[in-house]
C-alpha positions as CSV (number, residue, x, y, z in Angstrom):
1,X,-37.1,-31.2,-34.4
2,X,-34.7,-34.1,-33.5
3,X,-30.6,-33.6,-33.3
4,X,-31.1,-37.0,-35.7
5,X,-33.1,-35.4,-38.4
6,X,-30.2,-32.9,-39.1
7,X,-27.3,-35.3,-39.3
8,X,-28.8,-38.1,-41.1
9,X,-30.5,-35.6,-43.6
10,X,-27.7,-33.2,-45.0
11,X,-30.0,-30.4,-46.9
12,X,-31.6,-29.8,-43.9
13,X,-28.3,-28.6,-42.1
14,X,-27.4,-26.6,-44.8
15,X,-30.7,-24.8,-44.5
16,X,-30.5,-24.5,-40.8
17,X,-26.6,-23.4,-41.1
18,X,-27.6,-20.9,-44.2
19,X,-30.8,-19.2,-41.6
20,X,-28.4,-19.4,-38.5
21,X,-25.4,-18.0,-40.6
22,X,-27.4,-14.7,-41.7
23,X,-28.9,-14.1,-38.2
24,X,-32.5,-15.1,-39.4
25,X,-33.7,-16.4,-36.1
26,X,-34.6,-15.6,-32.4
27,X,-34.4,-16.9,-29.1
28,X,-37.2,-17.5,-26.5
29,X,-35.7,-17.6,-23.0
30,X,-38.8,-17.9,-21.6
31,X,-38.8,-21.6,-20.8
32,X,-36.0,-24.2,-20.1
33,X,-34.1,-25.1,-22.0
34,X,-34.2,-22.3,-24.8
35,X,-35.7,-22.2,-28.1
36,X,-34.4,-20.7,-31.2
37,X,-36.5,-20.0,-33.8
38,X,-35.7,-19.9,-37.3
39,X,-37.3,-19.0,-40.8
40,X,-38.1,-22.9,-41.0
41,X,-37.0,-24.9,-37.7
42,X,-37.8,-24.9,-33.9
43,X,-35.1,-26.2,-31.8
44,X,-34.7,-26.5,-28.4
45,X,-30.7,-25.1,-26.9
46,X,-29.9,-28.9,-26.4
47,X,-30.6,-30.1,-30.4
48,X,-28.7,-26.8,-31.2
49,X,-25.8,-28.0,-29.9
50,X,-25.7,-31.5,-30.4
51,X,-26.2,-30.4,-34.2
52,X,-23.5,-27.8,-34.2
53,X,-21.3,-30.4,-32.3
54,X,-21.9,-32.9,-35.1
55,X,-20.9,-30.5,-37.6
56,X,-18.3,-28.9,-35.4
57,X,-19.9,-25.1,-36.5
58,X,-17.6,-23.6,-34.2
59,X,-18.2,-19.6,-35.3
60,X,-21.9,-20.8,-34.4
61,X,-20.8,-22.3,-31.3
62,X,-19.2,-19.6,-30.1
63,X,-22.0,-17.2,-30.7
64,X,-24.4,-19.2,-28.9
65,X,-22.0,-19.4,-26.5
66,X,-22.3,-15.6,-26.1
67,X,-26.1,-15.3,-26.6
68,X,-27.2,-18.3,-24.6
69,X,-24.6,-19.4,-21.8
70,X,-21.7,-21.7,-21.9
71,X,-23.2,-24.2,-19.2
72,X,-25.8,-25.2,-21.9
73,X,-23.0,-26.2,-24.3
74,X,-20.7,-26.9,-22.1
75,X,-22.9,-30.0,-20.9
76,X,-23.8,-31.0,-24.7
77,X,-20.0,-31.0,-25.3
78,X,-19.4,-32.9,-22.8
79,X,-21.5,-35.9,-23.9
80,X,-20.7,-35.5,-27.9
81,X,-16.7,-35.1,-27.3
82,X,-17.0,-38.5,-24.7
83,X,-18.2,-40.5,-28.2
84,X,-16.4,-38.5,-30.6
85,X,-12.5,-39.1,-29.3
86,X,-11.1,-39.4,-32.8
87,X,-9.2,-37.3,-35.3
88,X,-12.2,-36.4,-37.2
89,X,-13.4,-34.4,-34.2
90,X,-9.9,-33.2,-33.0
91,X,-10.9,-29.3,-34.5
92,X,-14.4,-29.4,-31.4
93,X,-11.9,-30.6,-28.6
94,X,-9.4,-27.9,-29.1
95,X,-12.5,-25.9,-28.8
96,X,-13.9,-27.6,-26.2
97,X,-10.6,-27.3,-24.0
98,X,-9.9,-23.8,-24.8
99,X,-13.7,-22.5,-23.9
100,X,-13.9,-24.6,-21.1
101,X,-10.6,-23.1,-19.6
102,X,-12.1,-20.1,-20.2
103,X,-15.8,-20.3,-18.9
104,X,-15.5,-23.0,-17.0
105,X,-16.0,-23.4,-13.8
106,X,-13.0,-22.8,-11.1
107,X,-13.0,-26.7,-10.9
108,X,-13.1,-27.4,-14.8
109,X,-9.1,-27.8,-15.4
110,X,-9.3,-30.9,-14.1
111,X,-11.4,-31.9,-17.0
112,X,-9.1,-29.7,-19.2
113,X,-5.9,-31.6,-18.7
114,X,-7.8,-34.9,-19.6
115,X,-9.2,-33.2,-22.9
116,X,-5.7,-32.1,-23.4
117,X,-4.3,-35.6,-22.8
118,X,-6.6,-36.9,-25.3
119,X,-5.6,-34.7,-27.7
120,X,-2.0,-35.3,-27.4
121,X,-3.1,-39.2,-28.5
122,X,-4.7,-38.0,-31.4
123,X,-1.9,-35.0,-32.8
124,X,1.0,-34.5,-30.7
125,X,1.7,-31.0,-32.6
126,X,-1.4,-29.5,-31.9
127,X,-1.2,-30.6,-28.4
128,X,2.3,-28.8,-28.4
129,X,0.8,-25.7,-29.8
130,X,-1.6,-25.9,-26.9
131,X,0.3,-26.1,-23.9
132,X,3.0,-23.9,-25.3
133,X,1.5,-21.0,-26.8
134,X,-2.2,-21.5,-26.0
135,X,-5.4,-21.2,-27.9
136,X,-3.5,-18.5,-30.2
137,X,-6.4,-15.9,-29.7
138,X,-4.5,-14.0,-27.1
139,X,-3.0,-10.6,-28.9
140,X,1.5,-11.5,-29.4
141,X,2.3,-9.1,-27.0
142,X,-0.1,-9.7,-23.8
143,X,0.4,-13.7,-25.0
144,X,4.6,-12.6,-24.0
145,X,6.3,-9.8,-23.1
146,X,9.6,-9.2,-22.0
147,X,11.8,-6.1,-20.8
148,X,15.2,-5.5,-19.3
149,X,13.4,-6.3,-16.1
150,X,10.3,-9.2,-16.4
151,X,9.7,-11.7,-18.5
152,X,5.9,-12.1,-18.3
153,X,3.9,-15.5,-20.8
154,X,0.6,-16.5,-20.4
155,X,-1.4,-19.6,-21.8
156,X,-5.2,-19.3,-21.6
157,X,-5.5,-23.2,-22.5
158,X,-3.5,-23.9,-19.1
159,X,-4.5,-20.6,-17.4
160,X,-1.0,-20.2,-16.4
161,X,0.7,-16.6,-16.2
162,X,4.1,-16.6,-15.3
163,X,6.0,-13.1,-14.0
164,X,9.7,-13.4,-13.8
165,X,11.4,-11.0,-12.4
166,X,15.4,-10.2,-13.6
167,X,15.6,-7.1,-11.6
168,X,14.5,-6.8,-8.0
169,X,13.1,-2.6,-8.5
170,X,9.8,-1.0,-8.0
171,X,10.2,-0.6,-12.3
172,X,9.4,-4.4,-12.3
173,X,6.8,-4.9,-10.6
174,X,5.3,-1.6,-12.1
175,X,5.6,-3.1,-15.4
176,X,4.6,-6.7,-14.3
177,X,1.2,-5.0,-12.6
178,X,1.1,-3.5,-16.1
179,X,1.1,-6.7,-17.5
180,X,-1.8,-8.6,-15.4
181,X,-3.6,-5.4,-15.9
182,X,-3.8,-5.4,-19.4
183,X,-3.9,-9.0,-19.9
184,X,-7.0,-9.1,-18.2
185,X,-8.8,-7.2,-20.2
186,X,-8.9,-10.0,-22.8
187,X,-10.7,-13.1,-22.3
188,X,-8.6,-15.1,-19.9
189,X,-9.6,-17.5,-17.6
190,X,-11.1,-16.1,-14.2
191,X,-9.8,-19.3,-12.5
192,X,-5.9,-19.3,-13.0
193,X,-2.3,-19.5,-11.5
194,X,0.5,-17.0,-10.9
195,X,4.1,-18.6,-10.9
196,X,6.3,-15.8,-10.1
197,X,10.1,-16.0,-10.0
198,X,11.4,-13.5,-8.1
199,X,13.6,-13.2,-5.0
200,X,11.0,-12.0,-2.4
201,X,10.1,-14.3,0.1
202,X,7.7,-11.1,1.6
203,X,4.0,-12.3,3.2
204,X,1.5,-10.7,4.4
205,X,0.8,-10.6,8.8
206,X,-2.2,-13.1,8.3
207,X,-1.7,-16.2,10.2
208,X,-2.6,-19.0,8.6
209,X,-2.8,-17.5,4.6
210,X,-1.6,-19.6,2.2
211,X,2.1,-19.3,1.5
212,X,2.5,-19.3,-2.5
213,X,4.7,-17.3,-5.4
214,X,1.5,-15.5,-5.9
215,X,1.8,-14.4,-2.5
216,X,5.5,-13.7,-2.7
217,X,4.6,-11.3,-5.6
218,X,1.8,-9.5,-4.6
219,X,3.2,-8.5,-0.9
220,X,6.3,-7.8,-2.7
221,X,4.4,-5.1,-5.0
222,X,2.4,-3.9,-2.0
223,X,5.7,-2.8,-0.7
224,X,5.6,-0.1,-3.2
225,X,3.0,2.6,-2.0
226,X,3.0,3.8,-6.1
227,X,2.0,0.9,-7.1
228,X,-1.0,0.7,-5.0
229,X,-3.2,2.5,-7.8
230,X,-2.5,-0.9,-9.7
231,X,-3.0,-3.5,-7.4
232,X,-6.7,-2.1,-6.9
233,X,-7.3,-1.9,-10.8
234,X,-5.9,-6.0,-10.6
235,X,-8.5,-6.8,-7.6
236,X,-11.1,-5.8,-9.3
237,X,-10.5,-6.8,-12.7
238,X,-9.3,-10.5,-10.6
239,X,-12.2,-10.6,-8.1
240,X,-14.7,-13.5,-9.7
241,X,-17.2,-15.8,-7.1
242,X,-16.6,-19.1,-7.4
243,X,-13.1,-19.2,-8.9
244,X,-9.8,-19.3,-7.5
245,X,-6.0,-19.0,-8.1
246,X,-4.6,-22.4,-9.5
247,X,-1.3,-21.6,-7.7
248,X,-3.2,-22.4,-4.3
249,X,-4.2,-25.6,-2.9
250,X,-7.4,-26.5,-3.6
251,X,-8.6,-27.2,0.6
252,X,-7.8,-23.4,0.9
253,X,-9.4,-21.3,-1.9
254,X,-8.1,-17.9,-2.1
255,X,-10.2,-15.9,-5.0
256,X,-8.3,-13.9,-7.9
257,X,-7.1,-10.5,-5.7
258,X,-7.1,-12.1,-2.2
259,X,-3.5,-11.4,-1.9
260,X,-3.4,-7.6,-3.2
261,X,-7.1,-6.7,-1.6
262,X,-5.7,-7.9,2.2
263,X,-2.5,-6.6,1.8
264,X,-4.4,-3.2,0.9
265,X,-6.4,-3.6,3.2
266,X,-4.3,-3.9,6.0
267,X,-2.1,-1.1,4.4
268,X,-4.8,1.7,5.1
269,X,-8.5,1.7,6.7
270,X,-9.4,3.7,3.3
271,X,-9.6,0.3,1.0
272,X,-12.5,-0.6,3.3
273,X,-14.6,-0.3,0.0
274,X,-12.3,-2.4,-1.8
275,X,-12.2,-5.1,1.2
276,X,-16.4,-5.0,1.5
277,X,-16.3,-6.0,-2.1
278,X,-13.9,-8.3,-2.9
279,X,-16.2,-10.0,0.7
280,X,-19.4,-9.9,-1.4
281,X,-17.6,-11.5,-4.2
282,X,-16.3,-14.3,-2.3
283,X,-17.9,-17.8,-2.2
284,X,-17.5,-18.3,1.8
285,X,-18.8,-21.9,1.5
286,X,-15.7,-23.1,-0.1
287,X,-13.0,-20.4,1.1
288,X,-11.9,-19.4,4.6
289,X,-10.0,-16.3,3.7
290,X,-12.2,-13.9,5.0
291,X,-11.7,-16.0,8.3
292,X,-8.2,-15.7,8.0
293,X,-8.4,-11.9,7.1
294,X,-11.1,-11.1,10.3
295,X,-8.6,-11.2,13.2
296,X,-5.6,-9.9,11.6
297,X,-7.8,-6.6,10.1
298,X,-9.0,-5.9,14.2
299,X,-5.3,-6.5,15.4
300,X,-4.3,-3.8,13.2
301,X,-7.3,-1.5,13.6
302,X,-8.9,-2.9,16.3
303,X,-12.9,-2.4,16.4
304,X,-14.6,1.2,15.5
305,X,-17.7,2.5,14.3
306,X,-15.3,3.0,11.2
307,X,-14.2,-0.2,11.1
308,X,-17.6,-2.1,11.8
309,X,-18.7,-2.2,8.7
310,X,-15.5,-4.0,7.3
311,X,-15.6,-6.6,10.0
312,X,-19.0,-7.2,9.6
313,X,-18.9,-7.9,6.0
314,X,-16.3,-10.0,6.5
315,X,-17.7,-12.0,9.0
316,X,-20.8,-12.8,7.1
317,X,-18.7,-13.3,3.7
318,X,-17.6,-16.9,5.6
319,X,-20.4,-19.4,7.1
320,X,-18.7,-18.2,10.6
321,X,-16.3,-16.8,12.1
322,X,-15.2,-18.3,15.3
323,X,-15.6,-16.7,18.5
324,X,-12.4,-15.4,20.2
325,X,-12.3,-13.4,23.4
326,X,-9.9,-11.2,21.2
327,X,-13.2,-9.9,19.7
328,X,-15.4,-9.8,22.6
329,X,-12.7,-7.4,24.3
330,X,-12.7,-5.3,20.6
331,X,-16.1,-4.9,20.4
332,X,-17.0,-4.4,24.3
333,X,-16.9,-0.3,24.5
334,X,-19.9,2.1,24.4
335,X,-19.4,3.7,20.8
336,X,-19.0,-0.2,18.9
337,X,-22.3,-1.4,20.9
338,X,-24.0,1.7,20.4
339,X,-23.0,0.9,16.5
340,X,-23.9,-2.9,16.8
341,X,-27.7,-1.4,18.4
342,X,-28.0,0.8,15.5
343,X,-27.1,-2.4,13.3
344,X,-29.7,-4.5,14.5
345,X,-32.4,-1.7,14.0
346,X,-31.3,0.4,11.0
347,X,-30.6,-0.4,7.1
348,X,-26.7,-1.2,6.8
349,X,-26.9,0.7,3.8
350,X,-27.4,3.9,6.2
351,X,-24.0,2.9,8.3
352,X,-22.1,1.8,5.3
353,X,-23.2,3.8,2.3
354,X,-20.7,2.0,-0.3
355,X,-21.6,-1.6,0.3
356,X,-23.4,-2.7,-2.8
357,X,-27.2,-2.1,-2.6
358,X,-27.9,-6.1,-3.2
359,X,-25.9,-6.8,-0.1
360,X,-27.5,-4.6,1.9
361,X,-30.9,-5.6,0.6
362,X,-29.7,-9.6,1.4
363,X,-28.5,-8.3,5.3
364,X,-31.6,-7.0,5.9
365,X,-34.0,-10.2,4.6
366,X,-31.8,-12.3,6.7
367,X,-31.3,-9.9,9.9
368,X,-32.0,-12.4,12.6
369,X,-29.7,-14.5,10.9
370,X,-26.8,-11.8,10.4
371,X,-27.4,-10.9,14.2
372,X,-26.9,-14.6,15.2
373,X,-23.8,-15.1,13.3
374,X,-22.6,-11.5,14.9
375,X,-23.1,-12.6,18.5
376,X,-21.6,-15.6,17.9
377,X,-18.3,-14.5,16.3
378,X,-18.4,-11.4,18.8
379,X,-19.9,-13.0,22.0
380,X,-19.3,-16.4,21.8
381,X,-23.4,-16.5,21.7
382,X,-24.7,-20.0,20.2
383,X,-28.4,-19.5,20.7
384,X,-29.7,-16.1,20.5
385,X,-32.5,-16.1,22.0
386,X,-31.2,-17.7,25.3
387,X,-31.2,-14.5,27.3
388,X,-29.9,-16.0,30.7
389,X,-26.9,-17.7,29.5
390,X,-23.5,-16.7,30.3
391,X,-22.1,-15.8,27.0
392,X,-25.5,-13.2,26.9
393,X,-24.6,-12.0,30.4
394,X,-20.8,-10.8,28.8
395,X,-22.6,-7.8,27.3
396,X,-22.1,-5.3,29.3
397,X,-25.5,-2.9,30.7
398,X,-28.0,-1.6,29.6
399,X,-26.5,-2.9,26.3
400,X,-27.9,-6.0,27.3
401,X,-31.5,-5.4,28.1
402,X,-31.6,-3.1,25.0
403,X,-30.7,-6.2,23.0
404,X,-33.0,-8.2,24.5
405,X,-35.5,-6.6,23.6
406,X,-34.3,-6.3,19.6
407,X,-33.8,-9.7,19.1
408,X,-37.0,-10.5,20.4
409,X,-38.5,-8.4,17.8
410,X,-35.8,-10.0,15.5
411,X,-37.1,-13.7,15.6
């Protein structure tokens, strides 16, 4: 049925509302878009939402939201709210702007200030409400909380958290880690900013990281070895692919947790785990962080079967890593090319046994391409399958020929 035949004939909404309302239907996922199926209507997802839009159903909104997905209505929305900018409709763009904070993508608050801006046209309170306190859903005390020591407020509307700090002790950040922790157990944001106001000025050894208050407060509370315990429960409640912290220019990218993983990381070769997979977790096409993260992890490490598997992840977690000589020199002893030969011809899952099973599975359907990307990060190697060139002729015998022979098999 048509979106039109509900909104021009009332007694058939109410049915449809009444049969949604007690759960008497079903979805079929098989095709796209969706169907839902009731007692007396088919509908595809689309007419769904354009009718609950129209009616601004927003409990039946929301539950589709969670049964279906959010891009489906986030994309009906979208159209109805770009006709429907009046006061009438003002109750579906507060929804619309909190969900869309929420669910959207990393790149969605864009399109959330300019929902916000036309609600501030159409009821300057609300539009107050909004910016200061948020969509109201989040519980009093994770929505503010103060101490002796922080004051820490969030709003999920602006995906904003702000840590302030009143006494510079390892107490503070305990309780602001607290905080984060807890609040992101609700349903914030995965795309957000840290403002922290503090007195650190602390970063971490990585040349060329972003230089933010989020920074500032995570090196700060890496400082703290106790602490430690909670900075890994934040990465990987934080870690989400394809979103990133607000507080960070947009050209650079830095996922939720980049800040408290590398620190960690650099802290102690045993949050290798942690670094492989906040790597597989990353979206490499739009972030250079693991770039960044690469050369500063081998200066303090350096290269070892240990470390192998770290590097590599975090080599192939970006489109590439350049080459450096610094590299080459790492990686040119016996035991890290007998590795790197192993590499080439066994399952990584058998050198790394905590990467994630779909990772592994992904290195080994693209090996040639992994090896490629290896040589050329490690080697300086463009084409791998140009034996006789000089950036081949660096790896040192019978490495060489051995290699040869792999790749061969390889492509």
């Amino acid at each position: 049925m048509k979106t039109k035949q509900f909104t021009e004939n009332e007694a058939l909404w109410l049915q449809l509302e009444q049969e949604l309302l007690s759960k008497q239907y079903k979805i079929d996922t098989d095709g796209y878009p969706s169907k839902i199926i009731t007692l007396s209507f088919l509908l595809d997802a689309f007419t769904l939402h354009e009718v609950l839009c129209h009616y601004q159903q927003l409990v039946l909104l929301d539950e589709f939201r969670q049964e279906l997905d959010f891009e489906t209505q986030r994309y009906c929305l979208s159209h109805f709210i770009d006709e429907h900018q009046s006061l009438t409709y003002l109750p579906l763009l507060r929804y619309y702007a909190v969900n869309l904070s929420k669910y959207g993508a990393s790149y969605s608050y864009l399109t959330v200030k300019e929902l916000l801006a036309t609600i501030k046209k159409l009821d300057a309170e609300a539009y107050n409400s909004l910016i200061t306190v948020g969509s109201g859903t989040l519980p009093t005390h994770k929505q503010q909380m103060a101490s002796d020591l922080i004051f820490c407020q969030a709003n999920d509307v602006l995906a904003t958290i702000t840590i302030k700090i009143k006494e510079e002790s390892e107490e503070a950040y305990r309780q602001a880690l607290a905080y984060l922790n807890a609040l992101l157990e609700e349903d914030f944001p995965k795309s957000y900013g840290i403002y922290y106001e503090g007195k650190s000025d602390l970063v971490l050894p990585i040349e060329h990281l972003p230089v933010t208050s989020s920074h500032h407060f995570f090196t700060k509370a890496l400082s703290y070895p106790s602490l430690h315990t909670a900075l890994v429960e934040y990465s990987y409640k934080a870690m989400a692919q394809y979103h990133f912290y607000q507080d960070v220019d947009d050209e650079e990218a830095a996922m939720p947790s980049t800040f408290a993983v590398f620190g960690l990381g650099l802290y102690d070769k045993s949050y290798g785990k942690l670094v492989i997979d906040y790597m597989y977790e990353c979206d490499g096409d739009h972030s250079l962080m693991p770039e960044y993260f690469a050369k500063a992890y081998v200066e303090k490490f350096g290269l070892t079967p240990e470390t192998l598997p770290v590097f590599v992840c975090t080599v192939l977690a970006v489109q590439e890593v350049p080459y450096d000589a610094f590299f080459e020199k790492a990686m040119n002893t016996d035991n890290n090319l007998q590795w790197f030969e192993k590499f080439m011809t066994t399952p990584f899952i058998e050198l790394c046994p905590f990467i994630p099973l779909e990772q592994s599975e992904h290195i080994e359907e693209y090996k040639d391409m992994v090896v490629a990307q290896l040589l050329y990060t490690c080697f300086g190697i463009i084409h791998m399958n140009d034996f006789t060139s000089s950036e081949f002729m660096h790896i040192p015998e019978p490495y060489r020929t051995r290699f040869e022979l792999i790749i061969k098999e390889l492509i």
